[in-house]
C-alpha positions as CSV (number, residue, x, y, z in Angstrom):
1,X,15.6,-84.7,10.3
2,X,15.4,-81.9,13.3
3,X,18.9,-80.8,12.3
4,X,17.7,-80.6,8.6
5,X,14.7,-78.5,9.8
6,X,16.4,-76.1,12.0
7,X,19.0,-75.7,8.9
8,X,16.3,-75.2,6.4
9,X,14.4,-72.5,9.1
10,X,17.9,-70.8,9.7
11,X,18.1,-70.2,5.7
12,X,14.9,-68.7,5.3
13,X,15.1,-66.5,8.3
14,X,18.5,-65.4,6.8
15,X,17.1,-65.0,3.5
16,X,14.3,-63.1,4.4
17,X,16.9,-60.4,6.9
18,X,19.2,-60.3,3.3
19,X,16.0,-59.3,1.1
20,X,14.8,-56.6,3.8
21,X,18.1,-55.6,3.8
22,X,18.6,-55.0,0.4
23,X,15.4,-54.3,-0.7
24,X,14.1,-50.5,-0.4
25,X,10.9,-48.7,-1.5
26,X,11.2,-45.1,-3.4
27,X,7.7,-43.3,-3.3
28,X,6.5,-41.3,-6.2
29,X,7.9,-37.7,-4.8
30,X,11.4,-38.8,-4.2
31,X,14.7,-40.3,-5.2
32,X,17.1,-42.2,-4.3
33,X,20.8,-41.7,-4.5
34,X,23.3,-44.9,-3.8
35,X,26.4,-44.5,-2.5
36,X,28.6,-47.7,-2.6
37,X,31.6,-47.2,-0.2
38,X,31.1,-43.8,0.1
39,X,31.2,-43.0,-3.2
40,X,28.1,-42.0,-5.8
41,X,27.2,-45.8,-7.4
42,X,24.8,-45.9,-10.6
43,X,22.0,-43.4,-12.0
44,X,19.4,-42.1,-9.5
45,X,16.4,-44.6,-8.5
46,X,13.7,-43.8,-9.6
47,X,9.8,-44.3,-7.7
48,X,9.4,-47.8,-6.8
49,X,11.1,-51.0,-5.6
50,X,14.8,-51.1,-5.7
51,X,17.5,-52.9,-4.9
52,X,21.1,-52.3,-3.0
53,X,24.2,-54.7,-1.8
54,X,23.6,-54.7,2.2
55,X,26.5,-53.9,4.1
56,X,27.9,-51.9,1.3
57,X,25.5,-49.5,-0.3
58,X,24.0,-46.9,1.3
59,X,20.7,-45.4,0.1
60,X,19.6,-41.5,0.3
61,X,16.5,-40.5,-0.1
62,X,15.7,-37.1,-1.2
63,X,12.3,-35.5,-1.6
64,X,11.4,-33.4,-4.6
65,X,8.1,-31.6,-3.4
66,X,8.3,-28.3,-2.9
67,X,9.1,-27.1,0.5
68,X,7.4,-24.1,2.4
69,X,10.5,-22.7,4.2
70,X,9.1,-19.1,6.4
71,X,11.8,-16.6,7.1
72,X,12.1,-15.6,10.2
73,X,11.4,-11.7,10.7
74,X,14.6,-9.5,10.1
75,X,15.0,-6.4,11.8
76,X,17.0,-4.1,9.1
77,X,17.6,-0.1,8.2
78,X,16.3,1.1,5.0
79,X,18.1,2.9,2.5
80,X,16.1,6.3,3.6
81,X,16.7,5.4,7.4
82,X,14.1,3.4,8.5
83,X,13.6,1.0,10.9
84,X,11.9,-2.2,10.0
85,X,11.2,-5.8,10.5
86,X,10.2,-8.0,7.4
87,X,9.3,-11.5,7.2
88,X,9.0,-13.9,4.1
89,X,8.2,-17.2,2.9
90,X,10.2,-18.9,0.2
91,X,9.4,-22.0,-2.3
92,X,11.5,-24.1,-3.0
93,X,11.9,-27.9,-4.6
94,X,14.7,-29.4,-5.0
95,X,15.6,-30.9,-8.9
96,X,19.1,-32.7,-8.6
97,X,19.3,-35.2,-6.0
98,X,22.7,-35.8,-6.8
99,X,24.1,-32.8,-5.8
100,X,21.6,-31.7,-2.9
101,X,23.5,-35.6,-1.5
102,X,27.3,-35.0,-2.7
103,X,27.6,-31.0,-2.7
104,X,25.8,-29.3,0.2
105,X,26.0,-31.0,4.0
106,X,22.5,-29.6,5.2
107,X,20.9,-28.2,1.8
108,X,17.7,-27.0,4.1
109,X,19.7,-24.8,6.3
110,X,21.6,-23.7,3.7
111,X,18.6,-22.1,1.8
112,X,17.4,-20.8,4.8
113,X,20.6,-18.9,5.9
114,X,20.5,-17.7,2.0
115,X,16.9,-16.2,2.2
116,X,17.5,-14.6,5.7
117,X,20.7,-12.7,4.4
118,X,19.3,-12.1,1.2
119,X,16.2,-10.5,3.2
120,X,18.5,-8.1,5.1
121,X,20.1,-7.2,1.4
122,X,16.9,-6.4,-0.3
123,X,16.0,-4.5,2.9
124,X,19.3,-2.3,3.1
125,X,18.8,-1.3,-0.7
126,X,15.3,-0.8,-0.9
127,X,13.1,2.6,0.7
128,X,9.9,2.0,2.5
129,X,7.6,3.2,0.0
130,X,8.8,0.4,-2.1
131,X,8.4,-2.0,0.4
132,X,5.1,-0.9,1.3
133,X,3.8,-0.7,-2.0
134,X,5.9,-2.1,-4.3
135,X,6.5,-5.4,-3.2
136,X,6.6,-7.5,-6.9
137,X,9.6,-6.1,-7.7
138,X,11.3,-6.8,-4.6
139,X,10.1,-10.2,-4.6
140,X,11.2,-10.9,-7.9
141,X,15.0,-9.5,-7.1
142,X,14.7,-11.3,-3.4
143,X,14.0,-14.8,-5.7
144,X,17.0,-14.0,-8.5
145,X,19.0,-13.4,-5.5
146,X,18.5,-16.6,-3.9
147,X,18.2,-18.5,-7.1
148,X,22.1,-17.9,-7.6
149,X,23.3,-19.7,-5.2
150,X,20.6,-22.4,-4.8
151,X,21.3,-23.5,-8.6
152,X,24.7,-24.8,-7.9
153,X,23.6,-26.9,-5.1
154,X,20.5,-28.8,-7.1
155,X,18.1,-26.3,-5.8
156,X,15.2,-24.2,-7.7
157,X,13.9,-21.4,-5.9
158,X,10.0,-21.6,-7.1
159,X,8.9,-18.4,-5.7
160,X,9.6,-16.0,-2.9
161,X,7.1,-13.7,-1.0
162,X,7.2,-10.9,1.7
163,X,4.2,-11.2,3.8
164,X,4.6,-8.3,6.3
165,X,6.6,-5.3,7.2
166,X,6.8,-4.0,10.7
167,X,7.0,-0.7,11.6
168,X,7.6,1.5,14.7
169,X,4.9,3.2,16.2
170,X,6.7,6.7,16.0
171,X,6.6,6.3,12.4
172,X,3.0,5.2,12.1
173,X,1.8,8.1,14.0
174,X,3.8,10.4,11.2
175,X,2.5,8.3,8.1
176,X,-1.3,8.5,9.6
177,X,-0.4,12.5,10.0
178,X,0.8,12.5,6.7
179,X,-2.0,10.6,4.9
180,X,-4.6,12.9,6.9
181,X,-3.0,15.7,5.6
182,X,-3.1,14.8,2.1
183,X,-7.0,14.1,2.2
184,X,-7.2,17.4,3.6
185,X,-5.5,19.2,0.8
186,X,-7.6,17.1,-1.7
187,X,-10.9,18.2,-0.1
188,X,-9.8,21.8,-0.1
189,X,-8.5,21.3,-3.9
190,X,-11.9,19.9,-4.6
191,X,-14.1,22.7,-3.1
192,X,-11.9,25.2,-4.6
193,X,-13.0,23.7,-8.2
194,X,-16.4,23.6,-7.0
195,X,-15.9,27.5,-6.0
196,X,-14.8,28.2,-9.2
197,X,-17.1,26.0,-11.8
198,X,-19.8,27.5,-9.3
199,X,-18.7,31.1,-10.0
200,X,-18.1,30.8,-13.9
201,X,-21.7,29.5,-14.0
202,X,-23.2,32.5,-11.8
203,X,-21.1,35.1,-14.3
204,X,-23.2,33.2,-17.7
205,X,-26.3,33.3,-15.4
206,X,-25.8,37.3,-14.8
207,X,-24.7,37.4,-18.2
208,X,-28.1,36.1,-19.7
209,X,-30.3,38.1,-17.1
210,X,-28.7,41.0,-18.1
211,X,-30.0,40.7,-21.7
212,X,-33.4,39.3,-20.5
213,X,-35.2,41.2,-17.2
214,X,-38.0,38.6,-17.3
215,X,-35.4,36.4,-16.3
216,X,-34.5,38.5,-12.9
217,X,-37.9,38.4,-11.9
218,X,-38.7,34.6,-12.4
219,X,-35.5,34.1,-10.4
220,X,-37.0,36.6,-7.6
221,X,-39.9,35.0,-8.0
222,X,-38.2,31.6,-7.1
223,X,-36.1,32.9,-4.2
224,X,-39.9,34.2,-2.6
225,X,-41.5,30.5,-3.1
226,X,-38.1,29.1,-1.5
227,X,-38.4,31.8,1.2
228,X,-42.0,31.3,2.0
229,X,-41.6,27.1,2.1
230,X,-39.5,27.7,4.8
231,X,-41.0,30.3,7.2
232,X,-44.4,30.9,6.1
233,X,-44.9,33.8,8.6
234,X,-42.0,35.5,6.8
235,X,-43.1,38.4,4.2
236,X,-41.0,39.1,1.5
237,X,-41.5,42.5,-0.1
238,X,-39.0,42.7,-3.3
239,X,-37.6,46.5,-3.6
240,X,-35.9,47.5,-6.9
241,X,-32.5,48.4,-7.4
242,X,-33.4,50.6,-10.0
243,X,-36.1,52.5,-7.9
244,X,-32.4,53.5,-5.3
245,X,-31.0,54.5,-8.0
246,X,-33.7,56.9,-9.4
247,X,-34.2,58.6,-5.8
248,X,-30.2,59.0,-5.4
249,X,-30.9,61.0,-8.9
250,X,-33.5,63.2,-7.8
251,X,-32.9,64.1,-4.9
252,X,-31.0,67.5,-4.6
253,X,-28.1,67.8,-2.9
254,X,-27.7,69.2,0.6
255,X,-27.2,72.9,1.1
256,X,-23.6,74.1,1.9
257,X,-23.7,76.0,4.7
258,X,-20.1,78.3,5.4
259,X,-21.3,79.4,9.1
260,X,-18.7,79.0,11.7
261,X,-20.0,77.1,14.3
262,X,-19.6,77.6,17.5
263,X,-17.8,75.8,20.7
264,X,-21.1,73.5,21.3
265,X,-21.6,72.2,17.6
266,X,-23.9,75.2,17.2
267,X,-24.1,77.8,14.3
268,X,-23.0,81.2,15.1
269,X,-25.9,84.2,14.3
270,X,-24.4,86.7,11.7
271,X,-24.2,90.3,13.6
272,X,-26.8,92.8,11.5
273,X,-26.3,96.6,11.3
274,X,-29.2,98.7,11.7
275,X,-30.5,101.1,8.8
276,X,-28.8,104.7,8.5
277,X,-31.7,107.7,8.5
278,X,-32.0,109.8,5.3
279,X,-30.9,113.8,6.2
């Protein structure tokens, strides 16, 4: 009866060590690819319990979120001779676990080498200003890029972003220089179309208080008011143009006189011959 027992114990420990051998558990965001002797055996597993011959299947798991991979920063030249260090991220999920198992060795490693020498490409055939400012574009040829390669290997490359760009301080100090400079020539561009709508309003101002003179003295008017709210101790006393200009008229000019003058500025007396007696 003991020998029975110890038999009957022996098969259910071995029973249970078979079924935990050959029973595995897929989660929802994987698969599972089974190779049987090395070689690919059956469709993909899908989520949930399955089961494989122990000792002669192999199970891989492969997960099909998608994967936040950062690039590391890559110091590179632009094409107009710049030197700068750029960093990305790429996403990426992978949608064939059959090759990512049978085609690539280390499919993670792989995409990562991909984005870093892709990085250095975009990089080498791109100018700063487009990196700086036009970075869709460049993201969108950096993911076509790596999307190439990645396809063949069960890979899709979601998205691809360049978070920063780097650059020396030399070159900093002569894009702050630059920027400076071009707010200054937009302020002096501005107040030279202030001078100018300023002076084309003054010319129909003169214009219309040349056909109306009440119009000159309610102006002179205002400037004494302005005046006098300033400095009230100030007195203003308005003189005519006109009124100069009638005295200039008047007044006769200044005799010419043709006497030499002498050494000291002074004029010279005439000599004057005396009277000759009548005989």
């Amino acid at each position: 009866m003991d020998v029975v027992l110890a038999l009957l114990v022996v098969a259910v420990l071995g029973l249970l060590v078979l079924v935990s051998a050959s029973v595995r558990v897929v989660t929802q965001y994987e698969r599972g690819v089974v190779l049987r002797f090395g070689r690919l055996f059956g469709e993909v597993r899908p989520p949930g319990l399955t089961v494989i011959a122990p000792g002669i299947d192999r199970m891989h798991k492969v997960n099909t979120q998608i994967v936040t991979m950062p690039v590391p920063a890559q110091d590179g030249i632009t094409r107009d001779n710049v030197t700068v260090k750029v960093d990305a991220v790429v996403y990426w999920r992978v949608y064939d676990p059959v090759r990512v198992v049978v085609d690539v060795q280390n499919y993670q490693a792989a995409i990562g080498q991909v984005a870093q020498a892709s990085l250095r490409s975009v990089i080498g055939k791109s100018d700063l200003d487009d990196l700086l400012s036009n970075r869709e574009r460049l993201n969108q040829g950096l993911e076509l890029m790596m999307d190439s390669p990645a396809v063949d290997w069960g890979i899709h490359i979601d998205r691809v972003d360049i978070k920063d760009v780097a650059l020396p301080e030399s070159m900093k100090r002569s894009m702050s220089r630059q920027a400076e400079a071009e707010r200054e020539r937009r302020s002096r561009v501005i107040t030279a179309e202030g001078e100018l709508q300023a002076s084309q309003k003054l010319a129909q101002a003169a214009q219309v208080m040349a056909t109306q003179p009440a119009a000159l003295q309610l102006r002179l008017l205002q400037t004494m008011v302005e005046v006098a709210a300033e400095k009230n101790s100030t007195v203003v006393l308005p003189f005519p143009v006109e009124l100069l200009r009638f005295l200039e008229r008047t007044t006769p000019p200044a005799p010419d006189t043709d006497a030499p003058a002498a050494a000291d500025g002074l004029p010279t007396p005439r000599p004057t011959t005396p009277p000759v007696p009548a005989g």
